[in-house]
DSSP file (Angstrom, degrees, kcal/mol; ACC not computed):
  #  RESIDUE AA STRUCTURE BP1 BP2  ACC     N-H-->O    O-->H-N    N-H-->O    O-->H-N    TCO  KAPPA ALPHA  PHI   PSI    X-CA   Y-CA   Z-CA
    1    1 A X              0   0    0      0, 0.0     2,-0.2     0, 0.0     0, 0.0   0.000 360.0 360.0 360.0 140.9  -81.5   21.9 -175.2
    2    2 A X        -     0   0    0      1,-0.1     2,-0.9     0, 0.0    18,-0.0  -0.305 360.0 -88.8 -92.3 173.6  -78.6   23.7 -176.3
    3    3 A X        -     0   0    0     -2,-0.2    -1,-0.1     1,-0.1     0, 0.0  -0.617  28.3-124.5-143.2 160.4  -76.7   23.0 -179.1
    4    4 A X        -     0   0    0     -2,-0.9     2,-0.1     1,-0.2    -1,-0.1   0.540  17.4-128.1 -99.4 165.5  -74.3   21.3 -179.6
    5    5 A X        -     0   0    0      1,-0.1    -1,-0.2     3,-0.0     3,-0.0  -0.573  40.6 -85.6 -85.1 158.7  -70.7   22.2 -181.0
    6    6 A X        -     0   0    0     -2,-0.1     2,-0.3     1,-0.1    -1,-0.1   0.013  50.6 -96.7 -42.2-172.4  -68.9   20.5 -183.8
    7    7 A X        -     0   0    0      4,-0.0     2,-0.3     0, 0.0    -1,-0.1  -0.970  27.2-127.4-117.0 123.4  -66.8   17.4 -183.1
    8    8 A X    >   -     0   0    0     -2,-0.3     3,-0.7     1,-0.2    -3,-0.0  -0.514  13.2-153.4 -45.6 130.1  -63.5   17.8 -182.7
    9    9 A X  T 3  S+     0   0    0     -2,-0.3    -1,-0.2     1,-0.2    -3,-0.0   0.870  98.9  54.5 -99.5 -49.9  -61.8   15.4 -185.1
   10   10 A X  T 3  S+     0   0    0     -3,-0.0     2,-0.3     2,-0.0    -1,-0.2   0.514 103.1  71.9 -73.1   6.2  -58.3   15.0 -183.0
   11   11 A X  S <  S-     0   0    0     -3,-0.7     2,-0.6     5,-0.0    -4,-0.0  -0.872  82.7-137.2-110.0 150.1  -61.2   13.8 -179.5
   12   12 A X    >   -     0   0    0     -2,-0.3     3,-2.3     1,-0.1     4,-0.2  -0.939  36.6-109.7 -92.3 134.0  -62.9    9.9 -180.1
   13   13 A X  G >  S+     0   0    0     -2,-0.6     3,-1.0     1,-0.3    -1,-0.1   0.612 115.6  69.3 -17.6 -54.1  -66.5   10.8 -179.0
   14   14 A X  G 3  S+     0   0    0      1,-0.3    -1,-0.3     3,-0.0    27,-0.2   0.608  89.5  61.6 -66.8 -33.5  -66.1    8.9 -176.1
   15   15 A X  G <  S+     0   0    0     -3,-2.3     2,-0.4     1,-0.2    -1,-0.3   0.589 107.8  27.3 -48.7 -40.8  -63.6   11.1 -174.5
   16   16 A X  S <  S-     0   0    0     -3,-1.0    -1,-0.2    -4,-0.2    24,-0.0  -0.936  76.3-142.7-129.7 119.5  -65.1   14.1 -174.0
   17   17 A X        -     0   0    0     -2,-0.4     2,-0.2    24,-0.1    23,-0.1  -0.355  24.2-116.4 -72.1-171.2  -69.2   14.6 -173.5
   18   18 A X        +     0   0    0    -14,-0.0     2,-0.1     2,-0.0    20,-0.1  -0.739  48.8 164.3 -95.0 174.8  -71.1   17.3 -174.8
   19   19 A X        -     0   0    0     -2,-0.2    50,-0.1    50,-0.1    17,-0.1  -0.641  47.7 -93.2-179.5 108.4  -72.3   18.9 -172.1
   20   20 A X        -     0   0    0     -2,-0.1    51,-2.4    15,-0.1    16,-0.1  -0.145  48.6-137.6 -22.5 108.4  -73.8   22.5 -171.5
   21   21 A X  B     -A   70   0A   0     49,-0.1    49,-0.2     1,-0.1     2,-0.1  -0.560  26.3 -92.6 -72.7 156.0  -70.7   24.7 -170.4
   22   22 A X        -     0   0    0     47,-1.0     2,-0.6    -2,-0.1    10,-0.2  -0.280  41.1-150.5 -45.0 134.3  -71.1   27.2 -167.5
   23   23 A X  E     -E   31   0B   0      8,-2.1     8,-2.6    -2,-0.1     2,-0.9  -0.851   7.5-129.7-124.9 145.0  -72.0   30.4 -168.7
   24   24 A X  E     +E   30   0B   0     -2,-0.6     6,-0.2     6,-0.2     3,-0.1  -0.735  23.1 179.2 -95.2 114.6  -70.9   33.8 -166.9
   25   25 A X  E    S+     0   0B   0      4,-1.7     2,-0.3    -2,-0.9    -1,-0.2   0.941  76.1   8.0 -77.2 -46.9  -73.9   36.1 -166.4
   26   26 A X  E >  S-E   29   0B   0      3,-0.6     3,-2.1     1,-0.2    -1,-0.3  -0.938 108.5 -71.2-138.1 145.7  -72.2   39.0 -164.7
   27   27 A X  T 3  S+     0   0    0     -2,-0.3    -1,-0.2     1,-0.2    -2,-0.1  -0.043 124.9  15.0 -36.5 152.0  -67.9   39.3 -164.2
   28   28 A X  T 3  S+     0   0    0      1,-0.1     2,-0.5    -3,-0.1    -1,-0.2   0.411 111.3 101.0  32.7  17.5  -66.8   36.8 -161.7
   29   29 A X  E <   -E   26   0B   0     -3,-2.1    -4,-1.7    22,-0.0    -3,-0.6  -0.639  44.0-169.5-123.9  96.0  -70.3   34.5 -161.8
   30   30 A X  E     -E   24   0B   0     -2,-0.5     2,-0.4    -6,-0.2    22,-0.4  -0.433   5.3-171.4 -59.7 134.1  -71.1   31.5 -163.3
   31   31 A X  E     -E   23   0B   0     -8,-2.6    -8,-2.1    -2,-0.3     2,-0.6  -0.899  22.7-133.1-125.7 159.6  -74.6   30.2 -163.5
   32   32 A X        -     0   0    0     -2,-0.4    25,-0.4   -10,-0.2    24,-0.2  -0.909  18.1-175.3-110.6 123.1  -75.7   26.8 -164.7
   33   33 A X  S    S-     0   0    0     -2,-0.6     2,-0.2     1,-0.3    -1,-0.1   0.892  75.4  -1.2 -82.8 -56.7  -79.0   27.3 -167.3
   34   34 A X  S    S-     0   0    0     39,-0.0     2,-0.3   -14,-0.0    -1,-0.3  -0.616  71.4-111.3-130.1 168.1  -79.2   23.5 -167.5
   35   35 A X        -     0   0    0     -2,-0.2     2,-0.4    -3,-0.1    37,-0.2  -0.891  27.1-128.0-114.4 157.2  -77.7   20.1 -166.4
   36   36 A X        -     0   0    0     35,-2.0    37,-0.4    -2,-0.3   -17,-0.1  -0.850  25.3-162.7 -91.8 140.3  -75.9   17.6 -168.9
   37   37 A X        +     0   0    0     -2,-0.4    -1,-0.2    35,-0.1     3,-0.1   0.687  53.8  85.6 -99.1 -15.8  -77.9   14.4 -168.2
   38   38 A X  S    S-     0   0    0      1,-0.2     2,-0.1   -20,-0.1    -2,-0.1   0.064  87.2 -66.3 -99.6-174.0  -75.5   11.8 -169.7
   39   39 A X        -     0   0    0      1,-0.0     2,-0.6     2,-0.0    -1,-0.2  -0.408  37.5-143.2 -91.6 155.6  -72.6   10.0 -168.2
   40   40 A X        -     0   0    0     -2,-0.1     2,-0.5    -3,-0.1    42,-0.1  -0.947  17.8-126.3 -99.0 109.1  -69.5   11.5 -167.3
   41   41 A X    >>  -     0   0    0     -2,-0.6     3,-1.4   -27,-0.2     4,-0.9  -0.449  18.7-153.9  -4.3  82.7  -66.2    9.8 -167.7
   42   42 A X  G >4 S+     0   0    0     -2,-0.5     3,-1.8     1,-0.3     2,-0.7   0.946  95.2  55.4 -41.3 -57.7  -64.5    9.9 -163.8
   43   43 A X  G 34 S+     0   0    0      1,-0.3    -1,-0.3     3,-0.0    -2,-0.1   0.207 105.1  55.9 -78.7  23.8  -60.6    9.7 -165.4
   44   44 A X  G <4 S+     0   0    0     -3,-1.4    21,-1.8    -2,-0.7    -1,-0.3   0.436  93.8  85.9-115.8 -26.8  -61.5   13.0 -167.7
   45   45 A X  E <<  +B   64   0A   0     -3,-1.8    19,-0.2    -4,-0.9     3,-0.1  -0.721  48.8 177.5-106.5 157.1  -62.4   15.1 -164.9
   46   46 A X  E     -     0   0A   0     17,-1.2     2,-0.2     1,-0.4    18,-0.1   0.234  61.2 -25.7-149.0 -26.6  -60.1   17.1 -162.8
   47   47 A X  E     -B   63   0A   0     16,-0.6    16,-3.1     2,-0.0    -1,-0.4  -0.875  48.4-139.9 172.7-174.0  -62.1   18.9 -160.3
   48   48 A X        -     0   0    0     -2,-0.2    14,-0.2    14,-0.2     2,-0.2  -0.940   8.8-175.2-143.2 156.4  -65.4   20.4 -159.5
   49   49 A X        -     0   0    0     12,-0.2    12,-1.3    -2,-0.2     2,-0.3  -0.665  26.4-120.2-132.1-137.2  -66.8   23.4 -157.8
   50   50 A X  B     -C   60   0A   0     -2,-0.2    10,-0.2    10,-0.2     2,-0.1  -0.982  36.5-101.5-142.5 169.8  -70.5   24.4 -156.9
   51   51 A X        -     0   0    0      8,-2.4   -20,-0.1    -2,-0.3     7,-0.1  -0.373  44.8 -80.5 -90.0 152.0  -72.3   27.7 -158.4
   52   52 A X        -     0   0    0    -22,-0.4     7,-0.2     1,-0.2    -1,-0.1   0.048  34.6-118.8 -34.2 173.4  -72.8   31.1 -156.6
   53   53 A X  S    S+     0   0    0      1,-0.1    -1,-0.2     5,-0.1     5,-0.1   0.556 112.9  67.2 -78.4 -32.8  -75.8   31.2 -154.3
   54   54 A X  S    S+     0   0    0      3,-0.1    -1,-0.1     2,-0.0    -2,-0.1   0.746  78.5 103.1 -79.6 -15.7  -77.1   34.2 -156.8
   55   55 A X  S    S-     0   0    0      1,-0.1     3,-0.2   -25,-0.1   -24,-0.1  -0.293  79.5-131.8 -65.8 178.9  -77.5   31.7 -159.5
   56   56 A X  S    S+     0   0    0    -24,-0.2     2,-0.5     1,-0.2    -1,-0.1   0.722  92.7  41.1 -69.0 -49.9  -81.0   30.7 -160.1
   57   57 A X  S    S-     0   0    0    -25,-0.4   -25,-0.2    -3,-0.0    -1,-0.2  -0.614  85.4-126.3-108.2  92.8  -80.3   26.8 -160.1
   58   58 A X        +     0   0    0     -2,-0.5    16,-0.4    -3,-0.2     2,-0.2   0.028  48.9 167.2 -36.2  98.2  -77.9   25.3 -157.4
   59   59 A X        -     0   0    0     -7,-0.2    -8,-2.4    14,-0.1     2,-0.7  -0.856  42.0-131.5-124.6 178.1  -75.2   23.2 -159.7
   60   60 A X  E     -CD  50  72A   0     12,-4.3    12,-1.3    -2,-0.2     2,-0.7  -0.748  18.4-159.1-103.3 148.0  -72.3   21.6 -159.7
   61   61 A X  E     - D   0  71A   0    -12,-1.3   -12,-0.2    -2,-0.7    10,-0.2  -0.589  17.3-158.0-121.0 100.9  -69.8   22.4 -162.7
   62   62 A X  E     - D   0  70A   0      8,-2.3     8,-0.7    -2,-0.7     2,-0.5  -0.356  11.1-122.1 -60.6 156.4  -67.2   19.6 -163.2
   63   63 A X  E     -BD  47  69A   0    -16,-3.1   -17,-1.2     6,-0.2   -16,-0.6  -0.934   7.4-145.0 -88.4 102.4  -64.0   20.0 -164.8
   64   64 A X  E >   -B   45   0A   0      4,-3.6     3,-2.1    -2,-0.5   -19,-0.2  -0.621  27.2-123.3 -70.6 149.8  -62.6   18.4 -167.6
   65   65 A X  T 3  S+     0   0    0    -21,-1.8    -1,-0.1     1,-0.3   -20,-0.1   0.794 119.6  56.0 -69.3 -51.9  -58.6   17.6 -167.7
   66   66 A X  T 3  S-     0   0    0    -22,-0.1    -1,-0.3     1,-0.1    -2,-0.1   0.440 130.4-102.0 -68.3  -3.4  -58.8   19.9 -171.3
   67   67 A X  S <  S+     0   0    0     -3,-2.1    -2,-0.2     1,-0.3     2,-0.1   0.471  76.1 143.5  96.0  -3.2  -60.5   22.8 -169.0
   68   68 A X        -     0   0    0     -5,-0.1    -4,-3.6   -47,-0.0     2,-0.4  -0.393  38.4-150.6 -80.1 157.4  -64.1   22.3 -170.0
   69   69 A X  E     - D   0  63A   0     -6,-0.2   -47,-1.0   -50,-0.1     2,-0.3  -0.973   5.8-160.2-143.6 137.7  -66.8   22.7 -167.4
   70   70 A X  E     -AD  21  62A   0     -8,-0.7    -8,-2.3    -2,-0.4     2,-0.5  -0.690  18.5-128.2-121.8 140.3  -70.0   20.7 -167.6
   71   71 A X  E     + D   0  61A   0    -51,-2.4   -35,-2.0    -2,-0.3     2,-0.3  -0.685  39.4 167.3 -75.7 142.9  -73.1   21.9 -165.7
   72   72 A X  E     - D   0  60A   0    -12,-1.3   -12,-4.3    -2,-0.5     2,-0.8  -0.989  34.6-103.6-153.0 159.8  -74.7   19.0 -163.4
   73   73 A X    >   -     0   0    0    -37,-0.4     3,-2.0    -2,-0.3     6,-0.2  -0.580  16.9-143.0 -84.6 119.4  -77.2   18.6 -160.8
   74   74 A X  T 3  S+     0   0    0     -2,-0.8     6,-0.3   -16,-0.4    -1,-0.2   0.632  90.0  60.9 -46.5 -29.9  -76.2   18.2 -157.7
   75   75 A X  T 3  S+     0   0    0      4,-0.1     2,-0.4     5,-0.0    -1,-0.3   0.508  80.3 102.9 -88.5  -3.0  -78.8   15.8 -156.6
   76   76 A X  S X> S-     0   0    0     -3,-2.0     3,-1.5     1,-0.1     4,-0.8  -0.590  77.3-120.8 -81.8 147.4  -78.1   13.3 -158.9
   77   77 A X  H 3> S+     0   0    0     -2,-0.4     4,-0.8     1,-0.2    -1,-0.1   0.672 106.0  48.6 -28.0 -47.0  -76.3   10.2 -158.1
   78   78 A X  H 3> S+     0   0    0      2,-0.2     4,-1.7     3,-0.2    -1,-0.2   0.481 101.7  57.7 -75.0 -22.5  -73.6   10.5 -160.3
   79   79 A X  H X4 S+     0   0    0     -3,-1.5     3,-1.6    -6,-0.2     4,-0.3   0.870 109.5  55.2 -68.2 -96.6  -72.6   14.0 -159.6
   80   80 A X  H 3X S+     0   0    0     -4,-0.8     4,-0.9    -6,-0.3    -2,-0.2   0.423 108.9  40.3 -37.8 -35.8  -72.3   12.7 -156.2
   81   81 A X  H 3X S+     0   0    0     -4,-0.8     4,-1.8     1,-0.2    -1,-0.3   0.990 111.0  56.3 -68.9 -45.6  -70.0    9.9 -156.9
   82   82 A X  H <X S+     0   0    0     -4,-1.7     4,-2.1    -3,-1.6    -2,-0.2   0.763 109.2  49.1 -44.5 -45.5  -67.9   12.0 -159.4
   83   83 A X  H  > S+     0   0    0     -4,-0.3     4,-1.8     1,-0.2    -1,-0.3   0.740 114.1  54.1 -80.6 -14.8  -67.3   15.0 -156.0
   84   84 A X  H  X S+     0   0    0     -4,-0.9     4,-2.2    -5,-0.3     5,-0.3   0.952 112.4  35.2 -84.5 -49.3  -66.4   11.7 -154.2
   85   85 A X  H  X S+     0   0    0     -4,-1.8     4,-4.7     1,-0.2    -2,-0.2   0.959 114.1  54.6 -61.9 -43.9  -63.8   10.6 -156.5
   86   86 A X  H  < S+     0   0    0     -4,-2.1    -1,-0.2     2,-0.2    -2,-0.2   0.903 110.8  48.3 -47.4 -48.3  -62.7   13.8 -157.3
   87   87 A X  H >X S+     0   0    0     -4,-1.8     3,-3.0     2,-0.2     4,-0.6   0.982 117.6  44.0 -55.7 -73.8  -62.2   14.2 -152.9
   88   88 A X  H >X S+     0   0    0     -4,-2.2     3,-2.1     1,-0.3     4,-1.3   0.867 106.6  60.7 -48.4 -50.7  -60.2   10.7 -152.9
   89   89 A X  H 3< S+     0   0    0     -4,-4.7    -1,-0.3    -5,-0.3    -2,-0.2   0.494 111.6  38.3 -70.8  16.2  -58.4   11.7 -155.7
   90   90 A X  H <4 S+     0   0    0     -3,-3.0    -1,-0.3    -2,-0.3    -2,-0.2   0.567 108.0  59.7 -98.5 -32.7  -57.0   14.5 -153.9
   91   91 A X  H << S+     0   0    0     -3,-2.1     2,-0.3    -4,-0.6    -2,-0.2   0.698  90.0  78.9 -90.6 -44.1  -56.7   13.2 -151.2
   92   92 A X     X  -     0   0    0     -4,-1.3     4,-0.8     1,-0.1     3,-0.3  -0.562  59.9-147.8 -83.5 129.1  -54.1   10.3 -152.3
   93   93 A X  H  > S+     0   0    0     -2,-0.3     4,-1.6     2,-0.2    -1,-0.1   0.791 100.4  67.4 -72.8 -17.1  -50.3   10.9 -152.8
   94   94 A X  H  > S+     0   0    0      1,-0.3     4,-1.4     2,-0.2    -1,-0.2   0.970 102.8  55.5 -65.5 -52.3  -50.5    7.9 -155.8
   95   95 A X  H  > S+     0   0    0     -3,-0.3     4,-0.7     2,-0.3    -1,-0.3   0.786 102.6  44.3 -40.3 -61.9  -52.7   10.7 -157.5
   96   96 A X  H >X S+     0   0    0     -4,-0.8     4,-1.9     1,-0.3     3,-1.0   0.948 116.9  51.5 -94.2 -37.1  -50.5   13.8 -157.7
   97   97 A X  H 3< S+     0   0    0     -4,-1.6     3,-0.3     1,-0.2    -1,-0.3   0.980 106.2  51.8 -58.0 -48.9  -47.4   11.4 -158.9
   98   98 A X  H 3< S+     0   0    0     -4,-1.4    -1,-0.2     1,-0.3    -2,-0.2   0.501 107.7  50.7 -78.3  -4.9  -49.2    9.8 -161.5
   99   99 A X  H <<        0   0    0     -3,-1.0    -1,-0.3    -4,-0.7    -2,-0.2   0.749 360.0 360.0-104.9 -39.6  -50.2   13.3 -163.0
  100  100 A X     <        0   0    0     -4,-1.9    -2,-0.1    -3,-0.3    -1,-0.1   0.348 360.0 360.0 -52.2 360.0  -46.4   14.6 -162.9
């Protein structure tokens, strides 16, 4: 497991997870080592993308709204829901107002 950073004093816990960031093996690649297993907050994240082909484990890396990006597995459920909200919330024009 890796481990973990302090706790920001200005975040409640609840706000942000810890969460293995994406880590760049070589300029312009990100690889996922690990997945964060715990739950993800939907209204903290902000987008998602999925990792090169080169990496060694096919993940997804979410985005947190503060810029963090948390490794997860693509085959779990909850990844899944999270790229689904993440689509609709893209998708919607109430969305892009309510962020302005």
């Amino acid at each position: 497991m890796m481990p973990v950073q302090p706790a920001d004093p200005r975040r409640r816990p609840s706000q942000h997870p810890k969460a293995p960031p994406a880590r760049a093996g070589n300029v312009g690649r990100e690889c996922c080592l690990q997945f964060y297993k715990g739950s993800i907050p939907q209204k903290v994240l902000v987008g998602w993308y999925q990792t090169s082909d080169d990496c060694p484990n096919k993940a997804i890396v979410l985005v947190t709204r503060s810029g963090r990006t948390i490794c997860a597995n693509p085959k779990d459920k909850t990844v899944k829901k999270a790229m689904k909200y993440l689509q609709k919330q893209k998708k919607s024009p109430a969305s892009a107002l309510q962020e302005s």
